[in-house]
C-alpha positions as CSV (number, residue, x, y, z in Angstrom):
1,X,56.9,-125.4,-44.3
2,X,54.7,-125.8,-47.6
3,X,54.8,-123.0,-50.1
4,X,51.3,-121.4,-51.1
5,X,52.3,-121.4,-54.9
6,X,49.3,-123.3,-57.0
7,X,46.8,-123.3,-54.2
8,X,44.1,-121.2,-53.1
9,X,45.1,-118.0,-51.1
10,X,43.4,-118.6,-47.2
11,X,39.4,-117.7,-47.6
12,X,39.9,-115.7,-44.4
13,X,38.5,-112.1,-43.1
14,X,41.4,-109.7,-41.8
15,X,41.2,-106.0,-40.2
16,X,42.4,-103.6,-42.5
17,X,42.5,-100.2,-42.1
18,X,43.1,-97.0,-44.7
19,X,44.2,-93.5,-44.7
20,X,40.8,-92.3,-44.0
21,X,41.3,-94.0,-41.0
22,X,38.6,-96.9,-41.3
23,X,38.6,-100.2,-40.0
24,X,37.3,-102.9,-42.1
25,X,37.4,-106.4,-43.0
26,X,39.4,-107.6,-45.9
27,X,39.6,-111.3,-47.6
28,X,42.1,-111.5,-50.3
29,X,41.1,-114.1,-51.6
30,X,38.0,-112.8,-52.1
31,X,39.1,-109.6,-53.5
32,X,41.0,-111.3,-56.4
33,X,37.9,-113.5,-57.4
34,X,34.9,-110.8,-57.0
35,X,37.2,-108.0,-58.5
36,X,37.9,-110.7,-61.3
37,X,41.9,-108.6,-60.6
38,X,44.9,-110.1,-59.4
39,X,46.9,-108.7,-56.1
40,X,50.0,-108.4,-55.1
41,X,49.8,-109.0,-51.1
42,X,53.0,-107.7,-49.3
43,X,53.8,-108.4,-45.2
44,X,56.4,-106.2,-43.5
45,X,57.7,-106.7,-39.8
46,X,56.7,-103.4,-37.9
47,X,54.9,-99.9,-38.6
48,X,57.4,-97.1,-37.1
49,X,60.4,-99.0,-38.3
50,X,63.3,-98.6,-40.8
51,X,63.1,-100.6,-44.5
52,X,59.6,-100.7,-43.8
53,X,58.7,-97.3,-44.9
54,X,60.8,-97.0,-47.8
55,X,58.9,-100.2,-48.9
56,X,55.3,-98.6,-48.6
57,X,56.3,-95.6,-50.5
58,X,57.6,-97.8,-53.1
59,X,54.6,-99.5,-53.9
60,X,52.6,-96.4,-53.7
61,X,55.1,-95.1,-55.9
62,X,54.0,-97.7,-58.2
63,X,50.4,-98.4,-57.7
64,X,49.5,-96.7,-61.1
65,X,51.5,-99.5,-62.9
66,X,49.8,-102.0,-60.5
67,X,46.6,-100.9,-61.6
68,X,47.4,-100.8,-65.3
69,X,48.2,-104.3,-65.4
70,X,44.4,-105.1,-63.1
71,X,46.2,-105.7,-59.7
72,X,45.4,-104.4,-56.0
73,X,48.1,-103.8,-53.8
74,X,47.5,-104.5,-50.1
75,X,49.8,-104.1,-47.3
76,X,50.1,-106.2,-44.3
77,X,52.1,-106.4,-40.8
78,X,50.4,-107.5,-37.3
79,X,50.5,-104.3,-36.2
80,X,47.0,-103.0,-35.3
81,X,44.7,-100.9,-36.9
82,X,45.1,-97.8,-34.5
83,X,48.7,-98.6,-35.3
84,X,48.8,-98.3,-38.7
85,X,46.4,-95.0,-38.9
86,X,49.0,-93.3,-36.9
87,X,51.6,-94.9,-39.2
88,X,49.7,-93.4,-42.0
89,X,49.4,-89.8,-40.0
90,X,52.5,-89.3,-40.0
91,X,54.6,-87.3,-42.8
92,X,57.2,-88.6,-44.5
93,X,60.1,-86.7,-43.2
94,X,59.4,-88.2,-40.0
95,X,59.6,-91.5,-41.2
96,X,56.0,-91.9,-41.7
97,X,54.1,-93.1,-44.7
98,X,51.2,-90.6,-44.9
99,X,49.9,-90.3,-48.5
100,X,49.5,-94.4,-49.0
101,X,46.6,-94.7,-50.3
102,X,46.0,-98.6,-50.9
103,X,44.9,-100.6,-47.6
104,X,46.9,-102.5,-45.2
105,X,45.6,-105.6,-42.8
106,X,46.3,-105.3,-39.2
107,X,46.4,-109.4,-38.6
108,X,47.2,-108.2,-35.1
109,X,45.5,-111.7,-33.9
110,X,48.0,-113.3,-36.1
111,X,45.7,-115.8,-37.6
112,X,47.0,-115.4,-41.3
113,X,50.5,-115.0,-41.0
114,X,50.1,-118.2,-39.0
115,X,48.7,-120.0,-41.7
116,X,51.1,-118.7,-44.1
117,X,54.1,-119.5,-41.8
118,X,55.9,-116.4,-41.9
119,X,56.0,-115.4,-38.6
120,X,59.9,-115.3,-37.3
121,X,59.3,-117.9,-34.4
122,X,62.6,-119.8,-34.3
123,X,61.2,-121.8,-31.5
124,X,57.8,-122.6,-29.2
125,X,58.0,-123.8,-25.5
126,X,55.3,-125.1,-23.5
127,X,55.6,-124.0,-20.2
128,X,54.5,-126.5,-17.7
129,X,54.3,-124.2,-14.5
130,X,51.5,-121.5,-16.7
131,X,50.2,-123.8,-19.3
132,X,51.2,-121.6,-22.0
133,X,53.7,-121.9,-24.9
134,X,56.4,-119.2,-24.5
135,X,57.6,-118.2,-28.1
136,X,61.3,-117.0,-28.9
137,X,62.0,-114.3,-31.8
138,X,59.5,-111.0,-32.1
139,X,56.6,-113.2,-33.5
140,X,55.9,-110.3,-36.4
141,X,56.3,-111.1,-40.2
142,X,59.0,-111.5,-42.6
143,X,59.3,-109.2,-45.9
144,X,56.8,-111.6,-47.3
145,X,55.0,-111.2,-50.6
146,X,52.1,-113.3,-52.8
147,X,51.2,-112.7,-56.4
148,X,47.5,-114.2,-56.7
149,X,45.6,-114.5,-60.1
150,X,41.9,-113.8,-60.8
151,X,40.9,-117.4,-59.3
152,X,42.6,-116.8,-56.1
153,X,45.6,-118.5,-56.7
154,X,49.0,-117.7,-55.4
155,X,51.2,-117.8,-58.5
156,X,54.0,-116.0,-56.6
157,X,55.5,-116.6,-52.9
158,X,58.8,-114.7,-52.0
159,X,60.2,-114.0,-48.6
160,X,63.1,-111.4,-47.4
161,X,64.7,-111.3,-44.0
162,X,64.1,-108.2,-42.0
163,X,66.8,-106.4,-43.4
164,X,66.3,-106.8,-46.9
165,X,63.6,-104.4,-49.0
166,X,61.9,-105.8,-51.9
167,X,62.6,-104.5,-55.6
168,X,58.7,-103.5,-56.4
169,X,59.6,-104.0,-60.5
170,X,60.6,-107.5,-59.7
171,X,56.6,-107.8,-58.8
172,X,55.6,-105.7,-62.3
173,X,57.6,-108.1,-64.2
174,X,56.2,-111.4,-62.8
175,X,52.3,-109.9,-63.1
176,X,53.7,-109.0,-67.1
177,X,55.5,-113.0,-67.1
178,X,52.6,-114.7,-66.0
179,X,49.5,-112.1,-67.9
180,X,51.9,-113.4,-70.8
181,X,51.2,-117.1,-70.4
182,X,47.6,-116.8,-69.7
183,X,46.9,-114.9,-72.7
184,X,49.6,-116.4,-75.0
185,X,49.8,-119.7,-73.8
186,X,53.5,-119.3,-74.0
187,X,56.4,-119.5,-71.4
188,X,58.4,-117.1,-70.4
189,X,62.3,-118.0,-70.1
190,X,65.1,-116.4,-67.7
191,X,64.9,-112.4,-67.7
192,X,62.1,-112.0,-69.8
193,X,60.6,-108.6,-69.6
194,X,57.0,-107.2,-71.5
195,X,58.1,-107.0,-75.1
196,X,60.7,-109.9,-75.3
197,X,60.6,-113.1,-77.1
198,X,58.7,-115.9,-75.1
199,X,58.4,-119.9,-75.6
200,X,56.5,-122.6,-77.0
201,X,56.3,-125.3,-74.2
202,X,57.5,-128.3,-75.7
203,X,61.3,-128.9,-77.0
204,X,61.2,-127.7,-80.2
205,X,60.0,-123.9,-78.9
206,X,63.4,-124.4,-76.1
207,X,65.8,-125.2,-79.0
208,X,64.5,-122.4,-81.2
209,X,64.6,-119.7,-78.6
210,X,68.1,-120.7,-77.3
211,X,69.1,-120.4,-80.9
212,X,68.2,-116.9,-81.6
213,X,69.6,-116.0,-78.1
């Protein structure tokens, strides 16, 4: 399992579908590089389900700050795109997520999440008798998310279990950390928020800021 962090996000075309109810191809990797934007890329297991709504909303919730700081948000599950319009048809007090607004890939032939290896296969047969491989676990994503700068590169990889939503801010604070050391050409130590003190690379910056703090 190799992390994406300091490579190229996958140059690959992906269903998407919005709350127009429009099907259309998406590349992420192209939409950081033409847009000149970064984008925060987040997979969730299964439309109609539990944490998964609450974690849509979120980001919707959120998508003005997203856009403040030049990102795109774009959802993702291997659900497919009939799926997620009725998804996005439905209200929220029925556990819908009508009024998101941002668009979410339907990689319902699994082709990224494969290359991404966050699909929760915990084991592949080949079965002799059909000639296929028999998979065990749903085969649908983890809470997986990518932070990818303006050149397409994945400066962020996290993964949740199923259970487990994501803290959106988390993703506001790394897009602030790492805006900071492009434009700076600082680092940014443990905690470090949009405001706070950052660091000169080299020894001398470490010492002084663990002396003031």
């Amino acid at each position: 399992m190799a992390t994406a962090v300091g490579k190229k996000f996958p140059n690959l075309e992906v269903d998407a579908m919005n709350e127009l109810g429009d099907t259309f191809k998406v590349n992420v990797l192209e939409e950081a590089v033409k847009n000149n934007k970064k984008v925060v890329l987040f997979w969730y297991p299964k439309d109609f389900t539990f944490v998964c709504p609450t974690e849509l909303h979120a980001f919707q919730a959120a998508l003005g700050e997203f856009e403040k700081r030049n990102t795109i948000v774009i959802g993702a599950s291997c659900d497919t795109p009939e799926v997620h319009f009725a998804w996005l048809s439905t209200s929220k007090d029925n556990g819908g997520i009508e009024g998101v607004t941002y668009p979410i890939l339907a990689d319902s032939n699994r082709n990224l999440s494969s290359i991404l290896g966050i699909l929760d296969i915990t084991n592949e047969t080949f079965d002799e008798a059909t000639q296929t491989i028999q998979v065990e676990g749903d085969n649908v994503t983890y809470r997986a998310t990518y932070l990818i700068d303006e050149e397409g590169t994945v400066f962020h990889e996290g993964i949740n279990h199923m259970p487990v939503g994501r803290n959106v801010n988390e993703y506001l604070r790394l897009i602030d950390a790492y805006s900071h050391v492009q434009s700076h050409g600082e680092v940014c130590p443990a905690n470090w928020e949009e405001g706070k003190d950052a660091m000169q690379a080299n020894a001398k910056g470490t010492a002084a800021y663990l002396a003031s703090h």
